[in-house]
VMD Tcl script that builds the backbone (N, CA, C; Angstrom):
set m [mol new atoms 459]
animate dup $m
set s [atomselect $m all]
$s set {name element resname resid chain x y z} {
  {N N UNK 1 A 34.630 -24.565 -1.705}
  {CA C UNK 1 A 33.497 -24.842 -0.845}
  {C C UNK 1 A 32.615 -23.596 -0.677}
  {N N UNK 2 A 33.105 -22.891 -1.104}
  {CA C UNK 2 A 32.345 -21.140 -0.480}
  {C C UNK 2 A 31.346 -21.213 -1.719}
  {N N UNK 3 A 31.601 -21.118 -2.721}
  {CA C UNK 3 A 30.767 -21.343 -4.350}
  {C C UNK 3 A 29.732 -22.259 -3.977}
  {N N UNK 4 A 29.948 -23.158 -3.414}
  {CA C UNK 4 A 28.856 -24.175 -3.003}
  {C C UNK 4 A 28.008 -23.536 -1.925}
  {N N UNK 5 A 28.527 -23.436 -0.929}
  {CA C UNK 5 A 26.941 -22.752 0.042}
  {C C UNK 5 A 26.756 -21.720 -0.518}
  {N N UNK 6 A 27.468 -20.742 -1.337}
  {CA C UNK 6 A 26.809 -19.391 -1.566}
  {C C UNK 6 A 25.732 -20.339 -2.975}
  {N N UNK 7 A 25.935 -20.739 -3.366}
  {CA C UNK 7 A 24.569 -21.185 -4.838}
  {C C UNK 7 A 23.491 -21.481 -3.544}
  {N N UNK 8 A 24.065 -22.863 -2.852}
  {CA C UNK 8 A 23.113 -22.828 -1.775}
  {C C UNK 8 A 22.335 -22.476 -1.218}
  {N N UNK 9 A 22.720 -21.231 -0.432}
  {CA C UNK 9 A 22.047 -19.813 -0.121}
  {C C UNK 9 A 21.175 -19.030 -0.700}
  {N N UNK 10 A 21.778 -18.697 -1.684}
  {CA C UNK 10 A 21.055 -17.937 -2.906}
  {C C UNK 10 A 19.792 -18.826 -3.297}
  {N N UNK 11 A 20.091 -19.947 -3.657}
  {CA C UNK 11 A 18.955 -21.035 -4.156}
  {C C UNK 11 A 17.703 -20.824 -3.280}
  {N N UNK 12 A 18.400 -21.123 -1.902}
  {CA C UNK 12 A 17.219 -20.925 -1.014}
  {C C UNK 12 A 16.275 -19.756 -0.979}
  {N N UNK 13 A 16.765 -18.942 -0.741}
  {CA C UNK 13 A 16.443 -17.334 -1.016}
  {C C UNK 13 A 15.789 -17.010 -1.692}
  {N N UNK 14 A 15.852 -17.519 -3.021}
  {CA C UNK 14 A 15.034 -17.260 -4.499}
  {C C UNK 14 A 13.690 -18.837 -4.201}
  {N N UNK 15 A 13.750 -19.493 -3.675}
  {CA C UNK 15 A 12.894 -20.275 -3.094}
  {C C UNK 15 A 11.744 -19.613 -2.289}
  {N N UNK 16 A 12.376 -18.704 -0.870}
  {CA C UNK 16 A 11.573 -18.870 -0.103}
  {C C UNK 16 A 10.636 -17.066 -1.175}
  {N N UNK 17 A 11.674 -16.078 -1.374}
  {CA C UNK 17 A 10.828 -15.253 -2.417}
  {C C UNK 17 A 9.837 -15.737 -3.627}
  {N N UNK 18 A 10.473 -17.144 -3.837}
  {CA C UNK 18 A 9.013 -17.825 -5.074}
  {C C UNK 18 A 8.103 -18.035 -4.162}
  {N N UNK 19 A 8.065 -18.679 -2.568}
  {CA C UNK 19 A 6.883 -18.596 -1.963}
  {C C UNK 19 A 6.121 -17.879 -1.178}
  {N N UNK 20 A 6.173 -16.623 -1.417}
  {CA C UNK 20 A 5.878 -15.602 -0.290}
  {C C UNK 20 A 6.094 -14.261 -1.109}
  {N N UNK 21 A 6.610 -13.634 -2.100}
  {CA C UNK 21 A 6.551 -12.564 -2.782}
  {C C UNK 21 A 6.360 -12.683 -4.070}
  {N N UNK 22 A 6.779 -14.065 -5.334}
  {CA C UNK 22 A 6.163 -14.018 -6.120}
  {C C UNK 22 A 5.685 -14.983 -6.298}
  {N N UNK 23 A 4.252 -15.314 -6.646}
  {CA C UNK 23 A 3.665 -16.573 -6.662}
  {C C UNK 23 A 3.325 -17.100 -8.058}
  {N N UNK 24 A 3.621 -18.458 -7.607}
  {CA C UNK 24 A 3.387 -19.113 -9.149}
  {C C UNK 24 A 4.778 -19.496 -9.663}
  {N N UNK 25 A 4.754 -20.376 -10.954}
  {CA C UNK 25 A 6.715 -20.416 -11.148}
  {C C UNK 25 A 6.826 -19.777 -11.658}
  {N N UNK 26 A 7.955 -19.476 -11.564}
  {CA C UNK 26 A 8.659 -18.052 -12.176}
  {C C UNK 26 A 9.719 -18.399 -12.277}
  {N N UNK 27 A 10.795 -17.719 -12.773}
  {CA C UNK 27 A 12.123 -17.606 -13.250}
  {C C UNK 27 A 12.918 -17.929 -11.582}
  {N N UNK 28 A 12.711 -17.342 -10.745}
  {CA C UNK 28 A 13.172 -17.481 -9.184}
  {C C UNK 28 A 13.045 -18.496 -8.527}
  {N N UNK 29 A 11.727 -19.486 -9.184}
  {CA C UNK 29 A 12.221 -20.777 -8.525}
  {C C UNK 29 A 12.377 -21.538 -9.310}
  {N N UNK 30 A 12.346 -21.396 -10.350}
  {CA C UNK 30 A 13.649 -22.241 -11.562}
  {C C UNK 30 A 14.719 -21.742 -11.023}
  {N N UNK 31 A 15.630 -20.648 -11.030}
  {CA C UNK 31 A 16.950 -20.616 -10.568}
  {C C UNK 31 A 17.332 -20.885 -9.137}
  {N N UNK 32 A 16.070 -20.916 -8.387}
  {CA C UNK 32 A 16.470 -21.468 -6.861}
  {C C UNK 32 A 16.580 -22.899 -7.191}
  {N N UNK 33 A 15.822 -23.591 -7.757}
  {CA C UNK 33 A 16.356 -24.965 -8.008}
  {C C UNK 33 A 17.689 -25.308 -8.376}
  {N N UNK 34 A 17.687 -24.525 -9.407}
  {CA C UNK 34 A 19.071 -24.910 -10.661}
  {C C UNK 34 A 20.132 -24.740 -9.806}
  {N N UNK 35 A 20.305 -23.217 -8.595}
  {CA C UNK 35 A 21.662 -22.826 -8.070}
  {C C UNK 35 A 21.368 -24.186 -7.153}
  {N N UNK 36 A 20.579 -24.609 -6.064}
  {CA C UNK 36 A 20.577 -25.575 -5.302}
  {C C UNK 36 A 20.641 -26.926 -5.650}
  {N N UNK 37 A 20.449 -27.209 -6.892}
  {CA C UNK 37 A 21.067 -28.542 -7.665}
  {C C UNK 37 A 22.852 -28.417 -7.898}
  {N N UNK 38 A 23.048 -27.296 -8.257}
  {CA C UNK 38 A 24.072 -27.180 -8.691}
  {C C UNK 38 A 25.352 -27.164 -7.733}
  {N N UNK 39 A 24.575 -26.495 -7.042}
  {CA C UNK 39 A 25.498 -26.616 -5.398}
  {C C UNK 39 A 25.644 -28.039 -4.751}
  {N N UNK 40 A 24.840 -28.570 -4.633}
  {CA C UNK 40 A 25.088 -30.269 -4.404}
  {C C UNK 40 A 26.165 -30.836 -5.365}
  {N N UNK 41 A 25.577 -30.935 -7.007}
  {CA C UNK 41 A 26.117 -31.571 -7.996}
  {C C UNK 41 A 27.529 -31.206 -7.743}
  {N N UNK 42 A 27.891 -30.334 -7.347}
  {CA C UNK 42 A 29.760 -29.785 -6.859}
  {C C UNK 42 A 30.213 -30.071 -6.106}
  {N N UNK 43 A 29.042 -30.464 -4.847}
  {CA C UNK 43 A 29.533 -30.987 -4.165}
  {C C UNK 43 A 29.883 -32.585 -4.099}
  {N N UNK 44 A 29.417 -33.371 -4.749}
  {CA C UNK 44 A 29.565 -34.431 -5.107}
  {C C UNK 44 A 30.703 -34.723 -6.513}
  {N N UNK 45 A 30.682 -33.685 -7.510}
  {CA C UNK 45 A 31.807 -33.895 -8.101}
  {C C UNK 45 A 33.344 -33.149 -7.965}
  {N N UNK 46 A 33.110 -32.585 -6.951}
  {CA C UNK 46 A 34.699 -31.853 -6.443}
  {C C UNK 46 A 35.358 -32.867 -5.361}
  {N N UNK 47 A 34.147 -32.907 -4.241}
  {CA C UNK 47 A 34.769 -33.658 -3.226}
  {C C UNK 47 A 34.163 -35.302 -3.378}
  {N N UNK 48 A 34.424 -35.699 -2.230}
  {CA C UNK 48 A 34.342 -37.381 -2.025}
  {C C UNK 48 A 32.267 -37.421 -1.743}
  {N N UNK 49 A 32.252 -38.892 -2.138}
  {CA C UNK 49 A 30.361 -38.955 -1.893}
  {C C UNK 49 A 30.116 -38.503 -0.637}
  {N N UNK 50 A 31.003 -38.966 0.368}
  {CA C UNK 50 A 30.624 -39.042 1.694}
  {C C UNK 50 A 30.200 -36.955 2.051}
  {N N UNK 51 A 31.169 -35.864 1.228}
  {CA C UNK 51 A 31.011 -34.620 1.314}
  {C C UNK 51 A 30.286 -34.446 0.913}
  {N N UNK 52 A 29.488 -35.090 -0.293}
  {CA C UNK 52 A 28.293 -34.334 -1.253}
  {C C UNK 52 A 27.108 -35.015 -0.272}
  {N N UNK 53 A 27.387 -36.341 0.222}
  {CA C UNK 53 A 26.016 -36.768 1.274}
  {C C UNK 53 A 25.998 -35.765 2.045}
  {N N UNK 54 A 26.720 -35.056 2.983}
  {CA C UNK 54 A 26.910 -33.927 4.002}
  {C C UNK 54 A 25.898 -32.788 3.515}
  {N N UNK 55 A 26.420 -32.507 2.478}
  {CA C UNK 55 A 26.397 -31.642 1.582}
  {C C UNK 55 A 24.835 -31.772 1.614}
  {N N UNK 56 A 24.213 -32.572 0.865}
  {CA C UNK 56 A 22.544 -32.778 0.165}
  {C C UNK 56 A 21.732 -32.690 1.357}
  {N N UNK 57 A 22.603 -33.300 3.016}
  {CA C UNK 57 A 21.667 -33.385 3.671}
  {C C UNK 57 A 21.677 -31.969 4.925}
  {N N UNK 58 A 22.831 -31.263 4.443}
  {CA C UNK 58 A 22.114 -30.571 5.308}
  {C C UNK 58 A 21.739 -29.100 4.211}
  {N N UNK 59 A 21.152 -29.340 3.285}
  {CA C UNK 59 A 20.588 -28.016 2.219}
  {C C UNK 59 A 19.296 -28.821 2.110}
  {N N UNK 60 A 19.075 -29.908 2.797}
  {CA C UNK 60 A 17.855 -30.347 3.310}
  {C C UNK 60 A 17.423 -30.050 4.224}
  {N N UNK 61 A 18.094 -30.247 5.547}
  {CA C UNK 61 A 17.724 -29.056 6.699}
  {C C UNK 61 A 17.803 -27.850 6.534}
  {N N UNK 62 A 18.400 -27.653 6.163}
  {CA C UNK 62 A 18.499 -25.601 5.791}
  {C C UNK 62 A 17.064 -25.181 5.270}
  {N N UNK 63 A 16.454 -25.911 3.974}
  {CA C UNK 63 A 15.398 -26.079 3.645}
  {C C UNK 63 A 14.221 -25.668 4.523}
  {N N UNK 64 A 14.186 -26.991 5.156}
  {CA C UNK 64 A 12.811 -27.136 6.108}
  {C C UNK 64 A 13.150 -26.213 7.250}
  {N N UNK 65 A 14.559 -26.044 7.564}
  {CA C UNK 65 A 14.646 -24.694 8.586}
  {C C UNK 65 A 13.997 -23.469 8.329}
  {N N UNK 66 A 14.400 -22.957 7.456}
  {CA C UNK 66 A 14.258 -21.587 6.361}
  {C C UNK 66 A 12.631 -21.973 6.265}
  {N N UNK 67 A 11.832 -22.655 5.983}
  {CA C UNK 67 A 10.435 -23.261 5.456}
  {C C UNK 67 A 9.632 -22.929 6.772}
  {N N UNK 68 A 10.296 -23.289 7.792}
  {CA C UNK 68 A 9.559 -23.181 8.945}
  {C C UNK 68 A 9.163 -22.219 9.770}
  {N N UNK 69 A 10.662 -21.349 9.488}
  {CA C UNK 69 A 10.616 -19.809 9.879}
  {C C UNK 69 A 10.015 -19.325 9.543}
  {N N UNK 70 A 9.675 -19.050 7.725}
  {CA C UNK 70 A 9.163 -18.160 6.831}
  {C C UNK 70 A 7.509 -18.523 7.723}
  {N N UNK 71 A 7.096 -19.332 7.511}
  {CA C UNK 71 A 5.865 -20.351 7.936}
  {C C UNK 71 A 5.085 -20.123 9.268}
  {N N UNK 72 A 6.099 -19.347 9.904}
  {CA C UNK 72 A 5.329 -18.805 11.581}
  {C C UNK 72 A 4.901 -17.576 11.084}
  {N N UNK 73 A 3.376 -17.503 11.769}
  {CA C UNK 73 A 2.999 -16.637 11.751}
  {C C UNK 73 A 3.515 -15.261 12.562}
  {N N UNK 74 A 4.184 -14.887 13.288}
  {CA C UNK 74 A 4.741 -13.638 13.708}
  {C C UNK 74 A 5.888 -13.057 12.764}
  {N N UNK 75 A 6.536 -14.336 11.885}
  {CA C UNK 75 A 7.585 -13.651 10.994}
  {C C UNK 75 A 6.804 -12.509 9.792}
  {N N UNK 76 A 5.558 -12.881 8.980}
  {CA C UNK 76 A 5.236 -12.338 8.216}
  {C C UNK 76 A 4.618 -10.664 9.194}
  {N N UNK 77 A 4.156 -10.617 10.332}
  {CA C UNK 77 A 3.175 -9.909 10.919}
  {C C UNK 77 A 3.755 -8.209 10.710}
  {N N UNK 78 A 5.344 -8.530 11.004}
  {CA C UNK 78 A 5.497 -6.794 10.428}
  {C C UNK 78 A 5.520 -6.639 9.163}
  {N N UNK 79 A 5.375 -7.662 7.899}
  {CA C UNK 79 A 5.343 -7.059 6.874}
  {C C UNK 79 A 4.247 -6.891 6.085}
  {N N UNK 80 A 2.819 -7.146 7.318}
  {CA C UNK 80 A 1.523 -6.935 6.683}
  {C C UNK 80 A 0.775 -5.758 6.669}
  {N N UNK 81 A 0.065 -5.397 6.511}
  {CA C UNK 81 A -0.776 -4.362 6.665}
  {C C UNK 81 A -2.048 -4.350 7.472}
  {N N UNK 82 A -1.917 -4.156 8.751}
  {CA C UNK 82 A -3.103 -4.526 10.063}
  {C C UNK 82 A -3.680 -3.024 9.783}
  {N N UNK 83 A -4.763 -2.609 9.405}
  {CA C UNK 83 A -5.537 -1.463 8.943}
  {C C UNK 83 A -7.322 -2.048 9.286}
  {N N UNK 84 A -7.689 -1.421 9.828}
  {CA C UNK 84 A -9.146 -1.776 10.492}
  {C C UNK 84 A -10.394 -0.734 9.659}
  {N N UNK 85 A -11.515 -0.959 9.585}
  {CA C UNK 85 A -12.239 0.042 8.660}
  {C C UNK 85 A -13.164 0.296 10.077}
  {N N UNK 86 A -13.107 1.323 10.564}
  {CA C UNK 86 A -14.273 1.452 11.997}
  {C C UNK 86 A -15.506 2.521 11.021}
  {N N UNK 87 A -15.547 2.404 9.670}
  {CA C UNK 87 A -16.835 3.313 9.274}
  {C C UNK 87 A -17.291 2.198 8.559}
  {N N UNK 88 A -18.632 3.328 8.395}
  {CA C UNK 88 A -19.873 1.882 7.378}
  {C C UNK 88 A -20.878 2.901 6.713}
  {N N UNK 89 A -21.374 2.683 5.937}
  {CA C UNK 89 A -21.747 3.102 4.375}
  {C C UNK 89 A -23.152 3.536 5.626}
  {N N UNK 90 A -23.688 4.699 5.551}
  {CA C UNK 90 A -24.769 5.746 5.920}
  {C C UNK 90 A -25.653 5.328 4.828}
  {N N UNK 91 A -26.979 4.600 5.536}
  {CA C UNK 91 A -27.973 4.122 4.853}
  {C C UNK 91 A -28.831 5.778 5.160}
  {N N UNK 92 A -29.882 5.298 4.585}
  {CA C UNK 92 A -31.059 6.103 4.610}
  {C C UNK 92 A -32.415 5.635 5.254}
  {N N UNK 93 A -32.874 5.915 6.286}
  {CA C UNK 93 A -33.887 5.184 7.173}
  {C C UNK 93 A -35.364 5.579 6.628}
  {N N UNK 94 A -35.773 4.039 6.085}
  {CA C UNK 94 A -37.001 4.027 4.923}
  {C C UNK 94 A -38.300 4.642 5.678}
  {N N UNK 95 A -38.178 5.184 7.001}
  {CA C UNK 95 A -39.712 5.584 7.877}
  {C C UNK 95 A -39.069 7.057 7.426}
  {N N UNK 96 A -38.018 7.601 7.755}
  {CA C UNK 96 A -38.181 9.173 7.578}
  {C C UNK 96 A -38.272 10.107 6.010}
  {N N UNK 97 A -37.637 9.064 5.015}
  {CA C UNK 97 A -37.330 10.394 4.004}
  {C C UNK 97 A -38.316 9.504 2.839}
  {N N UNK 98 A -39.316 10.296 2.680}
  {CA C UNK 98 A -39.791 9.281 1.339}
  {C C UNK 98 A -40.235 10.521 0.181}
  {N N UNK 99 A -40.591 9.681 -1.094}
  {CA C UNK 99 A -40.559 10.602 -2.369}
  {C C UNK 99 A -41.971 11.962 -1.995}
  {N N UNK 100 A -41.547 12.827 -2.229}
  {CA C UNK 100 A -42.247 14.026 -2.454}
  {C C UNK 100 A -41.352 15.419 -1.337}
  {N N UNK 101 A -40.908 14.128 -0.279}
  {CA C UNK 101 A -40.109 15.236 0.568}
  {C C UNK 101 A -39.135 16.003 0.124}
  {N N UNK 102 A -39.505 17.675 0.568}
  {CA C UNK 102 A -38.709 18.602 0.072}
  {C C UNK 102 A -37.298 18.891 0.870}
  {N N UNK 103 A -36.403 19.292 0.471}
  {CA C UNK 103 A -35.163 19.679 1.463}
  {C C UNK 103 A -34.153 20.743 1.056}
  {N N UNK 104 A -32.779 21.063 0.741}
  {CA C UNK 104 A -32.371 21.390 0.553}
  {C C UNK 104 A -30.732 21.230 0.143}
  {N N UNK 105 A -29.547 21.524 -0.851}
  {CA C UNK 105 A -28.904 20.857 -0.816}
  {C C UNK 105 A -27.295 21.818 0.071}
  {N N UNK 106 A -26.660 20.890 0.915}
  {CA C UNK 106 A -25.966 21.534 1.896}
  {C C UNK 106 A -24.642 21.277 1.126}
  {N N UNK 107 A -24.308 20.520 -0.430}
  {CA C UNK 107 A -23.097 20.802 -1.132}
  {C C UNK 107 A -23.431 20.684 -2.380}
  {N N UNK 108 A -22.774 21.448 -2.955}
  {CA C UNK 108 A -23.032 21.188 -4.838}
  {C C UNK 108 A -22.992 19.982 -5.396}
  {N N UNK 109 A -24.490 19.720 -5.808}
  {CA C UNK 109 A -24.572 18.162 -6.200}
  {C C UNK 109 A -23.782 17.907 -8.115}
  {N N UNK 110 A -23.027 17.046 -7.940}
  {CA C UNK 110 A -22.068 17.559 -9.248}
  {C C UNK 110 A -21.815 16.065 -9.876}
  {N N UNK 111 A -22.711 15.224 -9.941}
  {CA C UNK 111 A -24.045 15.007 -9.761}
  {C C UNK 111 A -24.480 14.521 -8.175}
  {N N UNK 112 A -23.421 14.173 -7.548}
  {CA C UNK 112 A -23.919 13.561 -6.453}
  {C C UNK 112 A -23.091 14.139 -5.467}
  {N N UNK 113 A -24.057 15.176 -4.031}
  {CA C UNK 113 A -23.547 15.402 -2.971}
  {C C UNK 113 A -24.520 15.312 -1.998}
  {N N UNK 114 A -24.266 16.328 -1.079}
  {CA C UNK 114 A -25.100 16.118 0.250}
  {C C UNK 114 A -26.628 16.934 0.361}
  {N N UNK 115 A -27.486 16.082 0.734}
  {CA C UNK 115 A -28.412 17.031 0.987}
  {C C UNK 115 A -29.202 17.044 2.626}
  {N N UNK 116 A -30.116 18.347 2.980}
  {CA C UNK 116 A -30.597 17.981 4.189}
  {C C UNK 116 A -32.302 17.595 3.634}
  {N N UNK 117 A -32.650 16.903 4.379}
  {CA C UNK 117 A -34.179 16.776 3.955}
  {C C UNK 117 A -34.821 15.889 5.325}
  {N N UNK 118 A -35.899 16.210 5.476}
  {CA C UNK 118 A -36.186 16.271 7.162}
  {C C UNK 118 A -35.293 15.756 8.384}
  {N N UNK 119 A -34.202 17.610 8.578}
  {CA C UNK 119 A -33.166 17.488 9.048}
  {C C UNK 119 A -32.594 16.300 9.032}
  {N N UNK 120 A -32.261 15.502 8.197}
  {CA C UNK 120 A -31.137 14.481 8.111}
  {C C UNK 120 A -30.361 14.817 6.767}
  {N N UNK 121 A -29.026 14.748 6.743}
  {CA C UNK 121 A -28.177 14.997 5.864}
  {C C UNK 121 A -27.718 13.463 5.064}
  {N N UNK 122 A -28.328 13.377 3.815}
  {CA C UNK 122 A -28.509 12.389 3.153}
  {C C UNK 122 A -27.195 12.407 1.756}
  {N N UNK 123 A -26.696 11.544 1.271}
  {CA C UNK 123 A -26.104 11.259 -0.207}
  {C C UNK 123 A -27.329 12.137 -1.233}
  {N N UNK 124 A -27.033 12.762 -1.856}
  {CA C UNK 124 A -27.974 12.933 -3.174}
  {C C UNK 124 A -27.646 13.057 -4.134}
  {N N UNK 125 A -28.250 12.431 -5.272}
  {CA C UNK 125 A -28.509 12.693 -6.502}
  {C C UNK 125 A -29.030 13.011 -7.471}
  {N N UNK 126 A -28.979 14.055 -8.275}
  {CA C UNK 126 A -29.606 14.629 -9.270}
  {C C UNK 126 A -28.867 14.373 -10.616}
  {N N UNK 127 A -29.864 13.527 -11.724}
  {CA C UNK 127 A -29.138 12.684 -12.842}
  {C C UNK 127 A -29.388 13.758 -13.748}
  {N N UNK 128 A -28.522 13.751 -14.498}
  {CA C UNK 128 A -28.333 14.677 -16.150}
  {C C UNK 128 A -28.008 16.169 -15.205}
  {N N UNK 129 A -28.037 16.847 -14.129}
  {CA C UNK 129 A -27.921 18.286 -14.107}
  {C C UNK 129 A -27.105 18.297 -12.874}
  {N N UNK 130 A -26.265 19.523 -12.275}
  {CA C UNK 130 A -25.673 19.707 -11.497}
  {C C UNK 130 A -26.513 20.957 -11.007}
  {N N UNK 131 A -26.384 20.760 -9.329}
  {CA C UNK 131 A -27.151 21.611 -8.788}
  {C C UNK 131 A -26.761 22.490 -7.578}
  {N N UNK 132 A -26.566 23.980 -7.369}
  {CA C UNK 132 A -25.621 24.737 -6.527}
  {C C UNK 132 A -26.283 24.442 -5.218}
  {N N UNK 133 A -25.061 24.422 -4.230}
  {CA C UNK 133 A -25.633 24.798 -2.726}
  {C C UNK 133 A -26.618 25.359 -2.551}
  {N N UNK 134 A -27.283 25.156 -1.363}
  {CA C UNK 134 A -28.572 26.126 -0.813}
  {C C UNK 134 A -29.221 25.988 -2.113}
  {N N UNK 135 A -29.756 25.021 -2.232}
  {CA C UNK 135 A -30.901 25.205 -3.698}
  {C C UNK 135 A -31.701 23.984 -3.393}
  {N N UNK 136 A -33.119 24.545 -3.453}
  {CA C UNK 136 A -34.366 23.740 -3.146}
  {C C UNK 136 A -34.737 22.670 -3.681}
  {N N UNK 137 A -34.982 21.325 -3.159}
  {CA C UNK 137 A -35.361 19.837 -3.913}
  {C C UNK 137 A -36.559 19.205 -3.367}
  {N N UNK 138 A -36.795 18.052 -4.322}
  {CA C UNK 138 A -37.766 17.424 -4.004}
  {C C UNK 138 A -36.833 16.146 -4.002}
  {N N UNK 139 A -37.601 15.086 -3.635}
  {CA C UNK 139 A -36.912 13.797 -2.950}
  {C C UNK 139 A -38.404 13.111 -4.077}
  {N N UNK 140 A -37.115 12.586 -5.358}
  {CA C UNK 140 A -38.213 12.085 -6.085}
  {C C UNK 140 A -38.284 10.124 -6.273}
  {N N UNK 141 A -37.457 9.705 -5.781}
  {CA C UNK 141 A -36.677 8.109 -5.372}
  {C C UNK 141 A -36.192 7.885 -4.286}
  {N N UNK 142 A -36.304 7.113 -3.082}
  {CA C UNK 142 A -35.339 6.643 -2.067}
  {C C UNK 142 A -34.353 5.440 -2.102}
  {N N UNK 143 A -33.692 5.669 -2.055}
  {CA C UNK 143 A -32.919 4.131 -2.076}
  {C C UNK 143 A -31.876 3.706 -0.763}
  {N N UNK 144 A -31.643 2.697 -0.548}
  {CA C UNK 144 A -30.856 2.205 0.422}
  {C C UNK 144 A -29.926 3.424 1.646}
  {N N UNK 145 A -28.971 3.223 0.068}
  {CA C UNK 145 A -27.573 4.590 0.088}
  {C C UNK 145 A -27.880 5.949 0.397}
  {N N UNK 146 A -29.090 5.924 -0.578}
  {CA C UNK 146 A -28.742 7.745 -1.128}
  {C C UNK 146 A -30.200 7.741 -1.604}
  {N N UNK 147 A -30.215 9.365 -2.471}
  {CA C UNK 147 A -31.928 9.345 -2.726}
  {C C UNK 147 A -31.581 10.393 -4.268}
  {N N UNK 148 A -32.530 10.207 -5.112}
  {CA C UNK 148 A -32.733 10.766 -6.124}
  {C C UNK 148 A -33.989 12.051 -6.038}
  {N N UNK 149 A -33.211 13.257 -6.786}
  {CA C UNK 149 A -33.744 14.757 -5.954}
  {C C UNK 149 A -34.152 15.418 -7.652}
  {N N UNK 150 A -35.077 16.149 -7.496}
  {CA C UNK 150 A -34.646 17.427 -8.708}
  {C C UNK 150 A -34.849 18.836 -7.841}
  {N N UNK 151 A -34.487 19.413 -8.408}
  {CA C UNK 151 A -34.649 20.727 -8.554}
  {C C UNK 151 A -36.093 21.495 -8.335}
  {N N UNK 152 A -36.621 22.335 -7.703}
  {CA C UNK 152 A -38.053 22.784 -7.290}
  {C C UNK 152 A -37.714 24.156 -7.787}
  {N N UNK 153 A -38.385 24.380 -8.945}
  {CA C UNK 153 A -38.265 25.420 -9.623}
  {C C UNK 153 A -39.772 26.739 -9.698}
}
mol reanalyze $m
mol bondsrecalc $m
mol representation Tube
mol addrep $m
């Protein structure tokens, strides 16, 4: 009888992991089936029908027990990841910085770092060249994000 609930068990197990860690069929709930068929089928050919009825019906409750648990939401809650994002992508405000404005850059743009340009510290970019700290720009594109700069030579 122990061979029988342990397939049982196991069956289940590899069940409730096919629904909740690997998704889709897989090998785990083919063998959760097979051990939980198999565990019945023993039980019906070792002992009398009336044991294997016992048997089928309560790896039917065990089932929907196990199904129901997994199924509440507080069981999964410690094994999620509750992580909050409290930042948001620093636009560029289309009244202050527009093309011709000069500024300066406050990190090595390598191609893309920080610049100041009427005192606001903006994303910048300068395409094809890298450009050292403290080095003078023009604001030759604005965009949303960030702004496109060269070099004032």
């Amino acid at each position: 009888m122990t061979i029988i609930v342990l397939l049982i068990l196991t069956g289940i197990l590899l069940l409730v992991l096919e629904f909740f860690v690997f998704p889709g069929v897989t090998i785990a709930a083919l063998g959760g089936l097979l051990m939980i068929g198999g565990g019945v089928y023993m039980a019906y050919s070792t002992y009398d029908p009336t044991t294997g009825h016992l048997v089928l019906f309560f790896t039917i409750v065990a089932i929907l027990v196990v199904l129901v648990m997994a199924l509440r939401g507080n069981t999964w809650n410690s094994l999620m990841l509750n992580t909050e994002i409290k930042d948001n992508v620093q636009t560029v405000a289309d009244d202050v910085i527009h093309p011709g404005d000069k500024g300066v850059t406050t990190t090595r743009l390598n191609p893309i770092g920080k610049a100041l340009i009427n005192d606001l510290e903006v994303e910048a970019k300068c395409p094809g060249q890298f450009v050292d700290q403290e080095t003078d720009i023009e604001v030759v594109k604005v965009f949303k994000t960030y702004v496109i700069v060269k070099t004032i030579n």
